[in-house]
MARVEX-743649 format. One line per 10 residues: their letters; for each residue y, z, x negated of N, C-alpha, C, O, CB. Coordinates in steps of 0.05 Angstrom, whole numbers, padded with zeros to 5 digits, always signed. Glycine has a CB too. Example, Ala and Ser with C-alpha at 12.3 -4.5 7.8 and 13.67 -1.06 7.14 Angstrom:
# MARVEX-743649
AS	-00114 +00156 -00264 -00090 +00156 -00246 -00066 +00156 -00264 -00066 +00169 -00285 -00089 +00181 -00226 ~ -00045 +00142 -00257 -00021 +00143 -00273 +00001 +00157 -00258 +00023 +00161 -00268 -00012 +00114 -00282
END
This chain:
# MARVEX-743649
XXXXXXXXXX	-01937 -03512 -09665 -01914 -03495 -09667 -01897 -03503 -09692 -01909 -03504 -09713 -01922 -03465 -09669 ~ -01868 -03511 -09692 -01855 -03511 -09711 -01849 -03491 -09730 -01840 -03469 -09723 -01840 -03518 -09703 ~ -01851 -03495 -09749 -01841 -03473 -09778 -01817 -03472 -09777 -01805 -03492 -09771 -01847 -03480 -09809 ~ -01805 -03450 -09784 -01781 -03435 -09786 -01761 -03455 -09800 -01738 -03462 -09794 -01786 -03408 -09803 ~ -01782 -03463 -09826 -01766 -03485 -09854 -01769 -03512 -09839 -01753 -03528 -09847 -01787 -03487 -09892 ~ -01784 -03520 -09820 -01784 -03548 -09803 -01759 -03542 -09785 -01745 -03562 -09786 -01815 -03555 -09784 ~ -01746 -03518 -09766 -01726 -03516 -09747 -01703 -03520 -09765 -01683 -03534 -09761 -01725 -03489 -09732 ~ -01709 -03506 -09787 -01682 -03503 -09802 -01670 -03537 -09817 -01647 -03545 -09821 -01689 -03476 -09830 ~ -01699 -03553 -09822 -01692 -03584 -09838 -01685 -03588 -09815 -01661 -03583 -09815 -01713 -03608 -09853 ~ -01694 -03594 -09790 -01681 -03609 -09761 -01658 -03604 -09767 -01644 -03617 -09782 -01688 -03598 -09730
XXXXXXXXXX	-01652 -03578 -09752 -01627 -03575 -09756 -01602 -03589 -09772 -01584 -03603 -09763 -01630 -03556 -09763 ~ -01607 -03578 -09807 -01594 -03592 -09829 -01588 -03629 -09824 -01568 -03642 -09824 -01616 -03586 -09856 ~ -01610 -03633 -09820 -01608 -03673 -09804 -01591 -03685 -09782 -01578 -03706 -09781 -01634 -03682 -09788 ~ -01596 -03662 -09762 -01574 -03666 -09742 -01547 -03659 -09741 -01530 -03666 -09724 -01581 -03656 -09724 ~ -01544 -03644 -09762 -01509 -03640 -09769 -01503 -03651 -09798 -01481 -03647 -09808 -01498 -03605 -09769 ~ -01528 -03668 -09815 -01514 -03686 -09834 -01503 -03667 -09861 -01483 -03671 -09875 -01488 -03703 -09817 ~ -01524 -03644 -09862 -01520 -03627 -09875 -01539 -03642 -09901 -01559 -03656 -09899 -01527 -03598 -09861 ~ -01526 -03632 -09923 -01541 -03646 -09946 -01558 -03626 -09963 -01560 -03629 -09988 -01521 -03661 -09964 ~ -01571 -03602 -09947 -01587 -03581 -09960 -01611 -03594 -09945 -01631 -03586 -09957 -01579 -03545 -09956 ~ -01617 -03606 -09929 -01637 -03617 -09912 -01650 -03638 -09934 -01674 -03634 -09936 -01623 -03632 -09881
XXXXXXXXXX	-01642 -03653 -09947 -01656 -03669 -09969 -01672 -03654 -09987 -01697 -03655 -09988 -01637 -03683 -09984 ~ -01652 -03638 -10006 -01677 -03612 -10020 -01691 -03607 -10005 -01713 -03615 -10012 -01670 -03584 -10029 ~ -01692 -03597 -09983 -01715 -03577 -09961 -01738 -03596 -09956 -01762 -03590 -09958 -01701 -03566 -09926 ~ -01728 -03621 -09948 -01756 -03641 -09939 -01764 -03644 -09973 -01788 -03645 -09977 -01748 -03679 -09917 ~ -01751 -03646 -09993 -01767 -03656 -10023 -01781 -03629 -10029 -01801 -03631 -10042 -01744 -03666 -10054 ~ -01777 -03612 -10023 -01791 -03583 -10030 -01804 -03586 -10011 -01826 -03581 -10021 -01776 -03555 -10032 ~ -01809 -03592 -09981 -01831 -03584 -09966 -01847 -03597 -09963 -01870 -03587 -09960 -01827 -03576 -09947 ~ -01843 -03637 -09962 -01857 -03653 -09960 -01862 -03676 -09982 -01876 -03695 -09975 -01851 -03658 -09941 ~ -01849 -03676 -10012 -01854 -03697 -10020 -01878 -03701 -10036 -01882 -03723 -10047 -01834 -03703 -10029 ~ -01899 -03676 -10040 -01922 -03677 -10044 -01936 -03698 -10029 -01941 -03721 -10036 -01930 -03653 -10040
XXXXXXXXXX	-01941 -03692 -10014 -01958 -03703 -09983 -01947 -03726 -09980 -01963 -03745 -09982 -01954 -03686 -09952 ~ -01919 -03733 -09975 -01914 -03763 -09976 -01923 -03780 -09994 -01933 -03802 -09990 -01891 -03769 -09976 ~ -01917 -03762 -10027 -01927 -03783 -10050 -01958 -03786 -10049 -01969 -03803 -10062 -01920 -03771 -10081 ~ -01972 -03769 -10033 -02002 -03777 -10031 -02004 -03805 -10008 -02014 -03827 -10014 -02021 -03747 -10016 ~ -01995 -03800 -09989 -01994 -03832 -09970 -01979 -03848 -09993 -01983 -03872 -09993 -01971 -03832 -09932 ~ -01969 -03843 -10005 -01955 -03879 -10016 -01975 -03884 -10040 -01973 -03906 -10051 -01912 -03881 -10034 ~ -01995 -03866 -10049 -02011 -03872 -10074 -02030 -03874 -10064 -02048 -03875 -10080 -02013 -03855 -10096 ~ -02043 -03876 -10030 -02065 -03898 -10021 -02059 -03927 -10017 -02077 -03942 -10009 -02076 -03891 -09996 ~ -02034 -03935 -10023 -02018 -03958 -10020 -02024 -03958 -10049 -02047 -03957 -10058 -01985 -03957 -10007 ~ -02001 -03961 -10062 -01996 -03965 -10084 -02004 -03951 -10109 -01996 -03929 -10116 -01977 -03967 -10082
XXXXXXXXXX	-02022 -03966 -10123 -02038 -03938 -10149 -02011 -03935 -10175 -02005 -03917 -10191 -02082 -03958 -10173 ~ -01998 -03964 -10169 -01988 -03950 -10199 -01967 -03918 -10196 -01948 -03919 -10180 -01965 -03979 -10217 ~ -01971 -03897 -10209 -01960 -03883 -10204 -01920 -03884 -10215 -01902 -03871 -10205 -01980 -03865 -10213 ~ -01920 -03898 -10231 -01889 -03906 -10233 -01875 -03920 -10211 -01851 -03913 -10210 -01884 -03922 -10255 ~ -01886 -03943 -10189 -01872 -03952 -10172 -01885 -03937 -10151 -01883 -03950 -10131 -01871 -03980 -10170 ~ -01897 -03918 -10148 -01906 -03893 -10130 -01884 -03881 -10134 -01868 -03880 -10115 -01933 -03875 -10136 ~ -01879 -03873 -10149 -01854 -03857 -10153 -01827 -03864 -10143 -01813 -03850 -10128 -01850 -03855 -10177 ~ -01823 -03890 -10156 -01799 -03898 -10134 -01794 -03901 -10112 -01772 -03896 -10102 -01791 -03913 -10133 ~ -01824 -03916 -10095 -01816 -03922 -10073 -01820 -03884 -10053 -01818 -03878 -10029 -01839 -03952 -10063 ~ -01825 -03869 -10077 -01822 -03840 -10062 -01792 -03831 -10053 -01783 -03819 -10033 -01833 -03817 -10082
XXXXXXXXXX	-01781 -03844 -10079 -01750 -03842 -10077 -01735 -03850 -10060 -01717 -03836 -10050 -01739 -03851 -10092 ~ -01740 -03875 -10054 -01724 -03900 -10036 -01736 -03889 -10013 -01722 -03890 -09993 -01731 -03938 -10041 ~ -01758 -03879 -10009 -01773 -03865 -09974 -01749 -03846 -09966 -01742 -03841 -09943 -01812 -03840 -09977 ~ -01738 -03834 -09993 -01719 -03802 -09988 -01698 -03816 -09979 -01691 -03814 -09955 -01709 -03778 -10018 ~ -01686 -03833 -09996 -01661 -03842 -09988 -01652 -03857 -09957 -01632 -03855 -09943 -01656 -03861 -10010 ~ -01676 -03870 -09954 -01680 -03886 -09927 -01676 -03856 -09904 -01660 -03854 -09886 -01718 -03906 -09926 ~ -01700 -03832 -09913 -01691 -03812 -09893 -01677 -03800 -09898 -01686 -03778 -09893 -01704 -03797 -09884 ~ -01654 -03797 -09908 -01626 -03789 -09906 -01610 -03809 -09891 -01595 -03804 -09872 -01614 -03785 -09933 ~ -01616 -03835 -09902 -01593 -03853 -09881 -01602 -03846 -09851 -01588 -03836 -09833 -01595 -03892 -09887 ~ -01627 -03853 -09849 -01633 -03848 -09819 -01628 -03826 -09814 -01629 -03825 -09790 -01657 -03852 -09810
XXXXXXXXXX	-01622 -03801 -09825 -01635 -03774 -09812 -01615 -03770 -09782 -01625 -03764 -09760 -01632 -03742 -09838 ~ -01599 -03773 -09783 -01586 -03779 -09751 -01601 -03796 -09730 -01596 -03793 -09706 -01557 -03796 -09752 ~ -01618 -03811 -09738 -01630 -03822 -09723 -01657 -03813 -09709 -01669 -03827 -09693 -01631 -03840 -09735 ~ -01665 -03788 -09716 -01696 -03769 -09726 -01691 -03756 -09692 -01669 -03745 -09686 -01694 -03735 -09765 ~ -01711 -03760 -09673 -01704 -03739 -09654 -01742 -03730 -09648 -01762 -03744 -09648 -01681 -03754 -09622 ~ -01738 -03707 -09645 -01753 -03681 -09643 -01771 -03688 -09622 -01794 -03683 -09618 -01734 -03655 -09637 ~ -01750 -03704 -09606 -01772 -03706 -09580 -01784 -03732 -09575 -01792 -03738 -09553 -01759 -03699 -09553 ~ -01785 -03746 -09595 -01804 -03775 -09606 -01822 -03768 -09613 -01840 -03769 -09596 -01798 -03792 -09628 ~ -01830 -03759 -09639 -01841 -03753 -09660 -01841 -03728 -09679 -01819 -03720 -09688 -01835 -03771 -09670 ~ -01863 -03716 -09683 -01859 -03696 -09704 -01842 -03703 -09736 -01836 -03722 -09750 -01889 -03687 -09710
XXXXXXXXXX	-01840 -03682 -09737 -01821 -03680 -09767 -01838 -03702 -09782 -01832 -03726 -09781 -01822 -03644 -09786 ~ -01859 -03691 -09797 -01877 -03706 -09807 -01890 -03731 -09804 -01902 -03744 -09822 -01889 -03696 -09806 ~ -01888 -03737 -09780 -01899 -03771 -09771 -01879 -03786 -09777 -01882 -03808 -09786 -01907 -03778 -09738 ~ -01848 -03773 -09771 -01832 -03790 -09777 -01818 -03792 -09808 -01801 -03809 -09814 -01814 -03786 -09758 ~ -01827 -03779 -09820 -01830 -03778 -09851 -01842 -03795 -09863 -01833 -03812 -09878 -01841 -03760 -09860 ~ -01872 -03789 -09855 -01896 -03805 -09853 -01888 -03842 -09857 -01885 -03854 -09878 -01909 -03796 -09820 ~ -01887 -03849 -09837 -01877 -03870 -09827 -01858 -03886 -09838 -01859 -03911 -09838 -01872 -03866 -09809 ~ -01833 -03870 -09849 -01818 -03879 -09861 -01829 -03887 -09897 -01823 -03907 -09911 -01797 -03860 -09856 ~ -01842 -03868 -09903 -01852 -03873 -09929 -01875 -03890 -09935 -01880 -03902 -09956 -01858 -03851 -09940 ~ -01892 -03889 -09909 -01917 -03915 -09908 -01901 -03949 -09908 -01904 -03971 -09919 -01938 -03910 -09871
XXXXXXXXXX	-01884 -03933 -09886 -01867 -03973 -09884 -01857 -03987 -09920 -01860 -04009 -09930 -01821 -03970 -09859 ~ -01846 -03964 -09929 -01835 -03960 -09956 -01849 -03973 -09971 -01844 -03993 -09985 -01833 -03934 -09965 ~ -01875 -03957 -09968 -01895 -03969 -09991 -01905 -03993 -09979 -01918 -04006 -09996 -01921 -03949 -10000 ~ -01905 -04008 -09949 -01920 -04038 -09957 -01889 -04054 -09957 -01889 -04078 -09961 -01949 -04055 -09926 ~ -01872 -04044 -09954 -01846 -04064 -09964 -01852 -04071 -09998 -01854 -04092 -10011 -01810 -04044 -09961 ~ -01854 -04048 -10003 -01851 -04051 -10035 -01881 -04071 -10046 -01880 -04085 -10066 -01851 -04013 -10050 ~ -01903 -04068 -10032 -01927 -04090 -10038 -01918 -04114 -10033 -01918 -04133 -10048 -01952 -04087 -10020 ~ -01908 -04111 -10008 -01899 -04142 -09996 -01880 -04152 -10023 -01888 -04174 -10033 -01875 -04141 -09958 ~ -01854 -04138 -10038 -01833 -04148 -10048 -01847 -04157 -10072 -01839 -04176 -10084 -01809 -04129 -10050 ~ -01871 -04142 -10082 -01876 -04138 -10109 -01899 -04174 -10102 -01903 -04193 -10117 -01893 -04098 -10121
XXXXXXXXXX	-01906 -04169 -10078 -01920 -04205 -10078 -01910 -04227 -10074 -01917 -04251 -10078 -01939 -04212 -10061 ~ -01890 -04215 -10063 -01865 -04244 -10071 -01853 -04241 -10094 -01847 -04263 -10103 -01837 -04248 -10051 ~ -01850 -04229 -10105 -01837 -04222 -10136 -01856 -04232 -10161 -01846 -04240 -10182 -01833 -04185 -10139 ~ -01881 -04232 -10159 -01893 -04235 -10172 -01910 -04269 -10160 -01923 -04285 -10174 -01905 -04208 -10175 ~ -01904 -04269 -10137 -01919 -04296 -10121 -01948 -04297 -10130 -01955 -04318 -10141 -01904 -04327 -10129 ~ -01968 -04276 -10128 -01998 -04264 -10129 -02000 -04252 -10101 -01982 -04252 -10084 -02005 -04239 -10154 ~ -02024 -04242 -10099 -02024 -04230 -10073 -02024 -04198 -10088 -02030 -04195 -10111 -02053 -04240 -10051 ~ -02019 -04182 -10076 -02022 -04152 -10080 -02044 -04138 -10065 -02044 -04136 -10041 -01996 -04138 -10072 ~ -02066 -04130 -10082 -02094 -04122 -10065 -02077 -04095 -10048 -02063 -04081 -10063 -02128 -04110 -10089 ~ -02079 -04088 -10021 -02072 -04059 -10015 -02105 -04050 -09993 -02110 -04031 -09978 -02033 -04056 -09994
XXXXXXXXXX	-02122 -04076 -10000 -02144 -04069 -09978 -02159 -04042 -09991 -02168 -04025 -09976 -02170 -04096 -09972 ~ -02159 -04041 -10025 -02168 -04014 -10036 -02168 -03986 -10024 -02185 -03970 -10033 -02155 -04010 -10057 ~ -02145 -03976 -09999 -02138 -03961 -09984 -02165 -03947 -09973 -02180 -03959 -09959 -02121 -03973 -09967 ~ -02169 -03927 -09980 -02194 -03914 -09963 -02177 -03894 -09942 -02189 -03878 -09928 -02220 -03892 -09986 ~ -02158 -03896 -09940 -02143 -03884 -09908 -02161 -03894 -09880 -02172 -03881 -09862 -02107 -03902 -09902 ~ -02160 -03926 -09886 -02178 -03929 -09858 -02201 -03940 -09859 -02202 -03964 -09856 -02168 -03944 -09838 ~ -02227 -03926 -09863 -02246 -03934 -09867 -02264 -03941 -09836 -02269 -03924 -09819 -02254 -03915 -09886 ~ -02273 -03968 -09834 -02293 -03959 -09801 -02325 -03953 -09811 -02333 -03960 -09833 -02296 -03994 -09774 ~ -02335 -03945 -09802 -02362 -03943 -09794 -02379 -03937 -09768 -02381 -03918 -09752 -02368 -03928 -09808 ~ -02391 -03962 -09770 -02408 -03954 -09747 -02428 -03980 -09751 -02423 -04001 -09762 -02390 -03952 -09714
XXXXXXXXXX	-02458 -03969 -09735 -02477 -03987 -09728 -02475 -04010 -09707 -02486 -04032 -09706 -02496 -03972 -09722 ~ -02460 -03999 -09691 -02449 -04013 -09662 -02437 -04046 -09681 -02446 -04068 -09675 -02412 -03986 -09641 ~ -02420 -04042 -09700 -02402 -04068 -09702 -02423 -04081 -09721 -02442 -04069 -09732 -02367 -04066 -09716 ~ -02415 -04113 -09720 -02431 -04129 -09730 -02412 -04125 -09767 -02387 -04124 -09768 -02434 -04162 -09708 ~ -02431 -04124 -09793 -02430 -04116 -09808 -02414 -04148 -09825 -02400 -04150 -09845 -02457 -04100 -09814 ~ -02422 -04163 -09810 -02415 -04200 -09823 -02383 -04197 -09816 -02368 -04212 -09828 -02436 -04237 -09800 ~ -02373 -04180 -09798 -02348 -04188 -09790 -02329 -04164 -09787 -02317 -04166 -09766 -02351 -04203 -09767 ~ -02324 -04147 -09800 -02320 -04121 -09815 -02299 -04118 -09824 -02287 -04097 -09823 -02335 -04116 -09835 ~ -02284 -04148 -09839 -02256 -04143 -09859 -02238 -04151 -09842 -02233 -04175 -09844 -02253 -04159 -09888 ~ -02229 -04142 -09828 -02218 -04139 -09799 -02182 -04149 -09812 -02166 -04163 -09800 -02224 -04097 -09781
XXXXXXXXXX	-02179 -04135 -09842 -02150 -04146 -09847 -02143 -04170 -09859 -02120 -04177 -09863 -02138 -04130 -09862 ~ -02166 -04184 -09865 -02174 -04209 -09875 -02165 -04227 -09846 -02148 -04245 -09846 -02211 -04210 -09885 ~ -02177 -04219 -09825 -02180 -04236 -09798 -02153 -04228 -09787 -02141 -04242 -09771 -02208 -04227 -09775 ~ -02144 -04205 -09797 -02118 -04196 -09775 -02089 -04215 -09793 -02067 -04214 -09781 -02111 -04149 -09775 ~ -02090 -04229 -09818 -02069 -04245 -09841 -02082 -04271 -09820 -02083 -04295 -09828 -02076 -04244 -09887 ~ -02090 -04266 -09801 -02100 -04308 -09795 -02079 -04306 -09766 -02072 -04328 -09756 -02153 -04320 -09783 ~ -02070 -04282 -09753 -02059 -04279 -09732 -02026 -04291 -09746 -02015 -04290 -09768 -02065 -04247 -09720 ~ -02019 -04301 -09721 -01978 -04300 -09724 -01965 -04266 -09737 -01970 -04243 -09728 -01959 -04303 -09677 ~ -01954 -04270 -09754 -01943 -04244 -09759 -01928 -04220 -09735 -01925 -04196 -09735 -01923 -04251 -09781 ~ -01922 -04236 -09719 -01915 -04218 -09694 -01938 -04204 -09692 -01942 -04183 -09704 -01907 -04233 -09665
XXXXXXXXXX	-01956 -04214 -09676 -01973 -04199 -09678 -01991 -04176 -09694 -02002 -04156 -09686 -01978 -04209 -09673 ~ -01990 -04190 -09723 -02002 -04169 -09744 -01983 -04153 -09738 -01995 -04135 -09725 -02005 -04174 -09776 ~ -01953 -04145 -09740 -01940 -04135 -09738 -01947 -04108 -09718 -01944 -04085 -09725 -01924 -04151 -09737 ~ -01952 -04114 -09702 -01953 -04096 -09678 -01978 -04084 -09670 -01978 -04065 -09656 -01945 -04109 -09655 ~ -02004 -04097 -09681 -02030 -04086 -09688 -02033 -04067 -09703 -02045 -04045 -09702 -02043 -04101 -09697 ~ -02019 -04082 -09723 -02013 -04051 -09756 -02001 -04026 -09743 -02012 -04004 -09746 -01979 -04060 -09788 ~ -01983 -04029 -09731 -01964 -04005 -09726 -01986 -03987 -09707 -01993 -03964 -09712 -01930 -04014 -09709 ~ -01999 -04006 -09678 -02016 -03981 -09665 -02033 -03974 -09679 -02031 -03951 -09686 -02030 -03984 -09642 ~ -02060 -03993 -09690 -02086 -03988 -09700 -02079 -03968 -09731 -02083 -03944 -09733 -02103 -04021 -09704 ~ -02069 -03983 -09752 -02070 -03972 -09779 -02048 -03950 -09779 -02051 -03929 -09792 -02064 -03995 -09802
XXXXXXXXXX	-02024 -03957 -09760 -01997 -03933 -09769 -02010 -03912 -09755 -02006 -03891 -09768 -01959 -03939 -09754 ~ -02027 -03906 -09730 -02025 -03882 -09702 -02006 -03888 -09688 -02002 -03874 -09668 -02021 -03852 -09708 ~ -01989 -03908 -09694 -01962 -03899 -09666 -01973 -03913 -09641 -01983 -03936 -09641 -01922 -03915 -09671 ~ -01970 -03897 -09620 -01964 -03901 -09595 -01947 -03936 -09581 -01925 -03942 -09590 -01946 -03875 -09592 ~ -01955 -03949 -09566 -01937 -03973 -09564 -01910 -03962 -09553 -01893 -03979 -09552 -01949 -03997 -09545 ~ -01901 -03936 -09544 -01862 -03934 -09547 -01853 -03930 -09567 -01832 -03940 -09573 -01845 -03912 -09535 ~ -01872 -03910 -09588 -01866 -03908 -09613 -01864 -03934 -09631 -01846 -03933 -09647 -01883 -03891 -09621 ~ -01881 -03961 -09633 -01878 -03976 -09635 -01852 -03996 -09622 -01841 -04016 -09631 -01897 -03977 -09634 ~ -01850 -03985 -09603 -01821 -04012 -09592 -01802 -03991 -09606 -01782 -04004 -09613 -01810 -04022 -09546 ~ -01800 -03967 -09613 -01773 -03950 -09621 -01768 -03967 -09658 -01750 -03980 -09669 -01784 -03903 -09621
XXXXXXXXXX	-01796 -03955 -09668 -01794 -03967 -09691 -01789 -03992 -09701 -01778 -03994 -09722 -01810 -03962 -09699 ~ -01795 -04010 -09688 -01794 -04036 -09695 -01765 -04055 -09678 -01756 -04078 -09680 -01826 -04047 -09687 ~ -01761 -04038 -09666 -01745 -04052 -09653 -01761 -04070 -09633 -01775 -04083 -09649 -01728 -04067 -09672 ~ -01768 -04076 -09612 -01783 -04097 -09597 -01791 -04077 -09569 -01804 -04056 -09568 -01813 -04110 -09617 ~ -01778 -04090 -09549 -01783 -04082 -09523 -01808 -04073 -09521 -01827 -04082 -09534 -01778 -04101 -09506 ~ -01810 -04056 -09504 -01841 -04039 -09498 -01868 -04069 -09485 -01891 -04075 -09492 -01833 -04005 -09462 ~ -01849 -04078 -09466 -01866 -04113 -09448 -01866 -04125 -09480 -01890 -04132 -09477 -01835 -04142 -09414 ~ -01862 -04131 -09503 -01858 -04147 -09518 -01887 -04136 -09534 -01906 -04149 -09540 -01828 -04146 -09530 ~ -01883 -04112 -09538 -01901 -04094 -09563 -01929 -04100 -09534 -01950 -04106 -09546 -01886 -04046 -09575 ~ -01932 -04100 -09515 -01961 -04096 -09497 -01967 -04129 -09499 -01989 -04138 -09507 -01956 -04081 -09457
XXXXXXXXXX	-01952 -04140 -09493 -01955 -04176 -09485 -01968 -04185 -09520 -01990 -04196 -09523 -01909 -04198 -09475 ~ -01947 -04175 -09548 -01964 -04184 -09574 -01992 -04168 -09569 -02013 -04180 -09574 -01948 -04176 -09606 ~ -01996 -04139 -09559 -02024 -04132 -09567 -02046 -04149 -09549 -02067 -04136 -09551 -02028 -04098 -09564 ~ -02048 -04159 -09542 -02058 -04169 -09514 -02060 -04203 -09523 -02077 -04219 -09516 -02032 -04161 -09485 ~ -02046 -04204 -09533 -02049 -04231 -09553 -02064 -04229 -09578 -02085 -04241 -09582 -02021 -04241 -09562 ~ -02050 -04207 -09601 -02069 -04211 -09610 -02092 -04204 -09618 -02103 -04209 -09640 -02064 -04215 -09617 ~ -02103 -04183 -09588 -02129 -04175 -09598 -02146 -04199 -09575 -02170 -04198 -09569 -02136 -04135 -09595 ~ -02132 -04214 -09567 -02153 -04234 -09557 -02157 -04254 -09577 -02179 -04262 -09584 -02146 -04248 -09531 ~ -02130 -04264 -09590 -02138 -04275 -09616 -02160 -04268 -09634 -02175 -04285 -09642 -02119 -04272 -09629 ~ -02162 -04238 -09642 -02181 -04226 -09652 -02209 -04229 -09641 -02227 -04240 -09653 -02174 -04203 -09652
XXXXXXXXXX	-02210 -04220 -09622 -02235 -04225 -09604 -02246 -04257 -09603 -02270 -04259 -09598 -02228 -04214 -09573 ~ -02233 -04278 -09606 -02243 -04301 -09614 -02256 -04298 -09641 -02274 -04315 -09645 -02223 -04320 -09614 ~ -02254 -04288 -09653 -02259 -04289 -09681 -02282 -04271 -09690 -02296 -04276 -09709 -02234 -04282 -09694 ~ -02285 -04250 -09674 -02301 -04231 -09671 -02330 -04234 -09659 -02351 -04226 -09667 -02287 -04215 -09658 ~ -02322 -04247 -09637 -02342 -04259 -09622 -02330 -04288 -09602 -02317 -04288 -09581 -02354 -04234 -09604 ~ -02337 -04305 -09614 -02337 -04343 -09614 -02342 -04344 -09591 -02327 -04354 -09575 -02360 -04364 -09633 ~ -02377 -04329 -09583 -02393 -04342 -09562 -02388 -04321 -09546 -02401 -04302 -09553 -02424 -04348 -09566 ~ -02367 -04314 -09519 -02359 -04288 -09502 -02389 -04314 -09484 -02393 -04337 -09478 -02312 -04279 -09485 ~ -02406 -04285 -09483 -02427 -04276 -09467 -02408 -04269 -09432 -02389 -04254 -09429 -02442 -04245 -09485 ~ -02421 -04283 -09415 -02416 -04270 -09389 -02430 -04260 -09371 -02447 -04275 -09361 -02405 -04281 -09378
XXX	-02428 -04237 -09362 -02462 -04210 -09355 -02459 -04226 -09336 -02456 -04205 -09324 -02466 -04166 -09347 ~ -02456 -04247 -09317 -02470 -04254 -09302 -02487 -04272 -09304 -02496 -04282 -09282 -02460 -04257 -09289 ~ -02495 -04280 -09321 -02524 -04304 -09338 -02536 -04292 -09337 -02558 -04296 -09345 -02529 -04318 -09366
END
């Protein structure tokens, strides 16, 4: 169920009202600045890229529809992208790599997977970036593959054809020797 103060930011967004910016920094920029500080520890460029997340959802906020995505995912989303732009800029800027595997957002566990082959984002930087691209967004973002062709721009056949690539890519890598149950 939507909140009264969530009908009322919609609202403010869709008519380009500029009380809708306070309302999402008063209602959500707690919670956003927690997703960008599993990204990024330093808390000073946490901070900015909290800023540049706001500004980005103001430019977009005409773009925000209700019947995509919740308020929050699309918040969400905007401020996660935020923060690995800003890793990405800061490792070309600095030409180091930027650790962001520190992230305990997505942790796996299980007995089922083989434990030798685990750092899954290690193996997923060996794929064509199309494809990391479009792996990240279903597996690590939650989005959905329409939500993915909306966000990224890339035909829905485009976003199924890279996953399909590259989790067979993956699956080479995962397992070398494909076993076939009829042996």
């Amino acid at each position: 169920m939507i909140s009264s103060t969530e009908k009322e930011i919609i609202h403010f967004l869709e008519n380009g009202d500029k009380k809708a910016i306070s309302l999402l920094y008063e209602s959500y920029s707690d919670s956003l600045f927690g997703v960008i500080k599993k990204i990024i520890t330093d808390d000073d460029v946490a901070q900015d890229v909290l800023q540049e997340s706001f500004v980005k959802i103001w430019r977009y906020s005409k773009k925000y529809d209700a019947n995509k995505a919740k308020l929050f995912t699309w918040l969400y989303r905007i401020a996660y992208n935020t923060a690995i732009d800003k890793v990405r800029s800061l490792k070309n800027k600095n030409g180091k790599e930027v650790q962001i595997e520190t992230s305990s957002v997505y942790k796996i566990t299980s007995n089922e997977l083989n434990q030798d082959v685990l750092d899954i984002k290690t193996h997923l930087k060996t794929l064509d970036e199309k494809y990391q691209i479009v792996i990240n967004a279903l597996f690590f973002e939650g989005m959905t593959q329409q939500e993915a062709s909306d966000e990224l721009d890339i035909p829905l056949g485009t976003i199924k054809s890279r996953l399909k690539i590259g989790l067979r890519e993956l699956k080479k890598i995962y397992n070398p020797k494909t076993k076939l149950s009829h042996e």
